[in-house]
matplotlib code that plots the C-alpha trace (Angstrom):
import matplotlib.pyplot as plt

x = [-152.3, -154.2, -157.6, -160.5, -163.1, -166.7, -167.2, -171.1, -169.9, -168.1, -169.5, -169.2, -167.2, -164.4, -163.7, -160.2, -159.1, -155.9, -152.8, -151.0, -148.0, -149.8, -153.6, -155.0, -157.4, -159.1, -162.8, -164.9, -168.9, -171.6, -175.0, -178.5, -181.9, -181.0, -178.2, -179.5, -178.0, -174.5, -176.2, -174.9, -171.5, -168.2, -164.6, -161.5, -160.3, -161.2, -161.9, -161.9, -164.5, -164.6, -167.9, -167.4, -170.8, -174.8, -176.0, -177.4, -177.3, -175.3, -175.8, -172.8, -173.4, -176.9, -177.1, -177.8, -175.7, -177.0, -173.7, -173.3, -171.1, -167.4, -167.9, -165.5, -166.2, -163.7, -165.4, -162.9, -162.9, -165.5, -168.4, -171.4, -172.2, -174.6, -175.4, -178.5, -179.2, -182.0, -183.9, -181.4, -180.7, -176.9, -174.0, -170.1, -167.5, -163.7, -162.8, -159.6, -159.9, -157.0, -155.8, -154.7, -151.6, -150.5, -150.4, -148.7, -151.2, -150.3, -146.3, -145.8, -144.7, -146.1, -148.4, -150.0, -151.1, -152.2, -154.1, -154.1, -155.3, -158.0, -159.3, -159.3, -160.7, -163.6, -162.4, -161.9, -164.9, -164.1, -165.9, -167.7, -168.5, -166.5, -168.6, -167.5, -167.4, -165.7, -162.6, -160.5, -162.2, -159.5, -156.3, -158.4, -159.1, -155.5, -154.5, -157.4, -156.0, -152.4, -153.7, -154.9, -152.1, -150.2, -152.2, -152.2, -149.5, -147.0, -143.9, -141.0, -141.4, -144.9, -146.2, -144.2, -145.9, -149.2, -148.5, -147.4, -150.8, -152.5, -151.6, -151.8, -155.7, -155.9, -153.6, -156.0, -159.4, -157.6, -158.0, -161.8, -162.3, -163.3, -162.7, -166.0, -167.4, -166.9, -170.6, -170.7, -174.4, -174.7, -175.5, -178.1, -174.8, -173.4, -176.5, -177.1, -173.3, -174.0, -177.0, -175.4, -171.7, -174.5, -175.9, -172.8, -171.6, -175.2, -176.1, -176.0, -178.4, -182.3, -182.0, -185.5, -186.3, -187.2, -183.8, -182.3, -184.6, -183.4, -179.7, -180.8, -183.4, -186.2, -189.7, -189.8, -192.2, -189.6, -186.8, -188.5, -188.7, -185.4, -183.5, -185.9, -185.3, -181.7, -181.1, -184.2, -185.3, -186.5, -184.6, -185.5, -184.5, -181.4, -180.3, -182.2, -179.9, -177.1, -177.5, -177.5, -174.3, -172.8, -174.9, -173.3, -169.3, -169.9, -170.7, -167.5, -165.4, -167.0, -169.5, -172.1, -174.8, -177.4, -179.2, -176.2, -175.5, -179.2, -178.7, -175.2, -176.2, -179.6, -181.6, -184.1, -186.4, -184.9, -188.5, -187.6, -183.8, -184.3, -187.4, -185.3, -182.1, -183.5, -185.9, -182.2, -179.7, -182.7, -181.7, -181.5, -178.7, -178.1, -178.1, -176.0, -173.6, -173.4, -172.5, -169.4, -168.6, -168.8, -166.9, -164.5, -163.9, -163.3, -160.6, -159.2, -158.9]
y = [-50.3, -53.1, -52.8, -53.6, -56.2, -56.4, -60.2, -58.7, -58.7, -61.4, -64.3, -66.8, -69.5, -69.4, -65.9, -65.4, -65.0, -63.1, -64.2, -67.3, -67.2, -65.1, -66.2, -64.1, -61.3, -58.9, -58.5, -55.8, -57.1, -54.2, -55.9, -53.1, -53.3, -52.1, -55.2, -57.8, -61.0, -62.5, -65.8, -69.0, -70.1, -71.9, -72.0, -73.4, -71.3, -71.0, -67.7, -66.0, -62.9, -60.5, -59.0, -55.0, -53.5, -55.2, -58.2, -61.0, -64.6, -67.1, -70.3, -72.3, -76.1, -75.7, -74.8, -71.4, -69.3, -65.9, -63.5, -59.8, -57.4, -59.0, -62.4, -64.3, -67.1, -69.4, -70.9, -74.2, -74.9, -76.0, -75.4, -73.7, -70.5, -67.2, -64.2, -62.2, -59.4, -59.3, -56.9, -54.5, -53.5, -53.3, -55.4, -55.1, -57.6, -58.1, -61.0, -62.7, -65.6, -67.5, -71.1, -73.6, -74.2, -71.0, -72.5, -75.7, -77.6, -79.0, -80.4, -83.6, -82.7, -83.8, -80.6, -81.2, -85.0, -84.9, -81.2, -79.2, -82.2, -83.2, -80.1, -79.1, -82.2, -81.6, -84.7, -82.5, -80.7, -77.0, -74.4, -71.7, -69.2, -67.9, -65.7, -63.6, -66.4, -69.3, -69.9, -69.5, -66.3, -63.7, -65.2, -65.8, -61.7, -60.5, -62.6, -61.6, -57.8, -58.7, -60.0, -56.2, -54.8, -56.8, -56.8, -53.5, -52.1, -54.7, -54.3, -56.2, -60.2, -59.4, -62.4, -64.9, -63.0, -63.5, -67.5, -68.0, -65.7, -67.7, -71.5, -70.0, -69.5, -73.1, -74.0, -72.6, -73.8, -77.1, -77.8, -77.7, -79.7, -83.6, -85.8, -86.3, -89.9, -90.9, -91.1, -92.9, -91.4, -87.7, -85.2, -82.5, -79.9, -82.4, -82.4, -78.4, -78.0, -80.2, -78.3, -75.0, -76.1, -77.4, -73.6, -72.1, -74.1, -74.0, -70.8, -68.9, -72.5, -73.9, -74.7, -76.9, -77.6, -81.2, -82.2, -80.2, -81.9, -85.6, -84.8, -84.8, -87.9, -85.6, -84.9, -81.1, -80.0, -81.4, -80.0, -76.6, -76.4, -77.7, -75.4, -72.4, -73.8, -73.6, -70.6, -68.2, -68.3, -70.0, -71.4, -69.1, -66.5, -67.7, -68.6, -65.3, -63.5, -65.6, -64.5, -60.9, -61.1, -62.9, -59.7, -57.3, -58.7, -58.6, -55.3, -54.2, -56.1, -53.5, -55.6, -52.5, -54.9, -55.1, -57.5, -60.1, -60.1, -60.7, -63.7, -64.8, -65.3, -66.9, -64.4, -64.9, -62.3, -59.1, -57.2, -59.6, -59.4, -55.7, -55.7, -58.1, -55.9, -52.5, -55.1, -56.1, -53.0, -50.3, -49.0, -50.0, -52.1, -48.6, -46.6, -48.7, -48.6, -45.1, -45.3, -47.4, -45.2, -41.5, -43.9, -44.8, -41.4, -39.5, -42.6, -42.3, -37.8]
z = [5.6, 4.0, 2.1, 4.1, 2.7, 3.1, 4.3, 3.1, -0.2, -0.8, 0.5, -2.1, -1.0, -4.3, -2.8, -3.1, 0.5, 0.9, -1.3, -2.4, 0.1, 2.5, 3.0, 5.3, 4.7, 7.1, 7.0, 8.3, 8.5, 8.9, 9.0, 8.8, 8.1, 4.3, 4.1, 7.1, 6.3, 4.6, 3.3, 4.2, 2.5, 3.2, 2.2, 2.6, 5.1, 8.5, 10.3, 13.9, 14.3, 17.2, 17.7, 18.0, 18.5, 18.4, 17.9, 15.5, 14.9, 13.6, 11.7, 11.9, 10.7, 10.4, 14.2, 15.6, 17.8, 19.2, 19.3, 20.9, 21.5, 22.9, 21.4, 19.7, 16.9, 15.8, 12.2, 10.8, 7.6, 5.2, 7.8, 6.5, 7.5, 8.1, 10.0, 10.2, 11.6, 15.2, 16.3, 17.6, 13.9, 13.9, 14.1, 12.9, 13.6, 12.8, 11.2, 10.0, 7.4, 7.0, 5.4, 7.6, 5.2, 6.2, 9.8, 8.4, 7.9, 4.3, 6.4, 7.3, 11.4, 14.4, 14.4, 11.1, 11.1, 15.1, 15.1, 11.5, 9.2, 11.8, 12.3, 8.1, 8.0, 10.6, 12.8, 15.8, 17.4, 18.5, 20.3, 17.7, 19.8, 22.9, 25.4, 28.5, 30.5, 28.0, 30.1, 27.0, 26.9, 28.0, 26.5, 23.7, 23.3, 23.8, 20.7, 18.9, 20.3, 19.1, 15.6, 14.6, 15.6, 13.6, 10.4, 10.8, 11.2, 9.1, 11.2, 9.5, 10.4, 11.0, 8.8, 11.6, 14.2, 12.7, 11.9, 15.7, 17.3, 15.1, 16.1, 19.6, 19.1, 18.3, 21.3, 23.3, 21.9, 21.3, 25.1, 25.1, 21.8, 21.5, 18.6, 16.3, 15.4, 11.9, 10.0, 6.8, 6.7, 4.4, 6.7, 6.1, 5.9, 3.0, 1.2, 1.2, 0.4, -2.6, -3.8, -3.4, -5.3, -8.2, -8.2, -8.2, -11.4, -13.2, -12.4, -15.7, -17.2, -16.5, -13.1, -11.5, -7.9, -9.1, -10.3, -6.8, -4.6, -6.5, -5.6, -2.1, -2.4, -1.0, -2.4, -3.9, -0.9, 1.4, -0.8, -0.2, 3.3, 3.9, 1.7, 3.3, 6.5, 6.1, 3.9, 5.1, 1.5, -1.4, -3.7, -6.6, -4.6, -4.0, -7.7, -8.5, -5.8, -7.5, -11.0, -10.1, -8.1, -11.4, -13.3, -10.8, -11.6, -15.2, -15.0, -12.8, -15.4, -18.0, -19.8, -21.2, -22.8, -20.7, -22.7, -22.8, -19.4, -18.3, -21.2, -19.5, -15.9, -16.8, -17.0, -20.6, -19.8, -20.0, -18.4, -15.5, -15.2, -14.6, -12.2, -9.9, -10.3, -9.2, -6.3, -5.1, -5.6, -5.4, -9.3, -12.5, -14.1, -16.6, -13.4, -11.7, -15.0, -14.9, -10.9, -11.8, -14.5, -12.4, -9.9, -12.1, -13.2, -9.7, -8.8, -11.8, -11.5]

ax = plt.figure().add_subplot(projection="3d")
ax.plot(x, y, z, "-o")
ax.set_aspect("equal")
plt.show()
């Protein structure tokens, strides 16, 4: 049996999704009040979540989708997206992430240039979320059904399988999609994409909400309520939440110096980076070393 993933966890949108010559991954998401939200993100892959017990919402594009229990979501690529968790205090979906190229979307046939590349290159419109009453709904299900079974169990020719349940899906939600109209205008999804790829690669550097708010062409008080709008937080907290990710990683890859991993991920205030460490992961980064360490030791025995 495969590992199981934590979409929770790795949410970063360079996450490496699967393997080279076989890019799909399986993803079990368990949302509490402890861990509520997987922040908004995108990737190059594009993903199809069945909803296996509560409730929360979802932010896909910038527009909000309330999901429970039976729903499916079909996420294309590149689309920015979130969940948080609503007052019912639980939700866990399935989710399989896989690249269009797997699909044949990088060929030159009929069923790349007319479907695959339009839809990678978000000129076709699909349906997100699929409800009880989608009429796509029930076929929809028993490929989603046949999809675990597959992963799961690995059967010889199972990756063919997988590839034709797959394009199937599309089939389907291909007959209730419309073609988008080109904008040559930047669309507020464009411009938060922008701002978070500029995080991503300055992360560990000084970092000001005047220079973010330029590459947008908005004030910084507009800045601010746009990317809190959008992200349901500031955005110090979200570089902040950023740098201890990076802090977390550097750790796992058995970095000990406290001190120069607070200085590597931007951190310059050492009294800081440790407040805002045990604020996020409820410990202290030397706690948390000797938890990867006792870890380590009982996988390792």
């Amino acid at each position: 049996m495969k590992k199981l993933h934590s979409l929770a966890l790795e949410q970063k949108e360079n996450a490496k999704h699967g393997e080279s010559f076989f890019p799909v991954q399986k993803y079990v998401t368990r949302l509490v009040p402890e861990y509520p939200v997987v922040t908004t993100h995108w990737h190059d892959e594009a993903e199809l979540t069945l909803i296996t017990d509560g409730s929360a919402l979802y932010q896909i594009d910038l527009t909000d989708y309330e999901v429970k229990e039976g729903d499916i979501l079909f996420i294309p690529p590149l689309l920015l997206h979130s969940i948080s968790l609503n007052a019912k205090k639980k939700f866990l979906s399935e989710t399989y992430v896989f690249h269009m190229n797997f699909l044949g979307g990088n060929s030159t046939d009929i069923c790349s240039t007319r479907y695959l590349t339009p839809i990678m290159n978000q000129e076709i419109s699909m349906p997100y979320l699929i409800t009880q009453n989608h009429p796509a709904y029930t076929s929809l299900r028993k490929i989603f059904g046949q999809i675990a079974s597959l992963y799961d169990e690995t059967i010889n020719g199972y990756e063919l399988a997988l590839k034709a349940m797959f394009l199937q899906a599309i089939f389907l939600l291909l007959q209730y999609s419309e073609k988008k109209e080109i904008s040559g205008t930047e669309t507020s999804s464009d411009k938060l994409k922008q701002v978070l790829d500029y995080i991503e690669l300055h992360y560990a550097e000084s970092i000001s909400v005047p220079e973010l708010a330029k590459m947008c062409y908005f004030s910084e008080y507009h800045f601010m309520r746009f990317f809190r709008k959008h992200m349901n937080m500031t955005c110090v907290e979200y570089i902040n939440n950023l740098r201890l990710e990076k802090a977390v990683e550097l750790f796992e890859q058995g970095n000990s110096s406290i001190l120069d991993v607070s200085l590597s991920v931007g951190f310059h205030n050492l009294s800081y980076f440790h407040r805002a460490f045990k604020k996020k992961y409820n410990m202290t980064p030397l706690t948390f070393m000797k938890q990867l360490k006792t870890n380590l030791n009982l996988i390792t025995h």
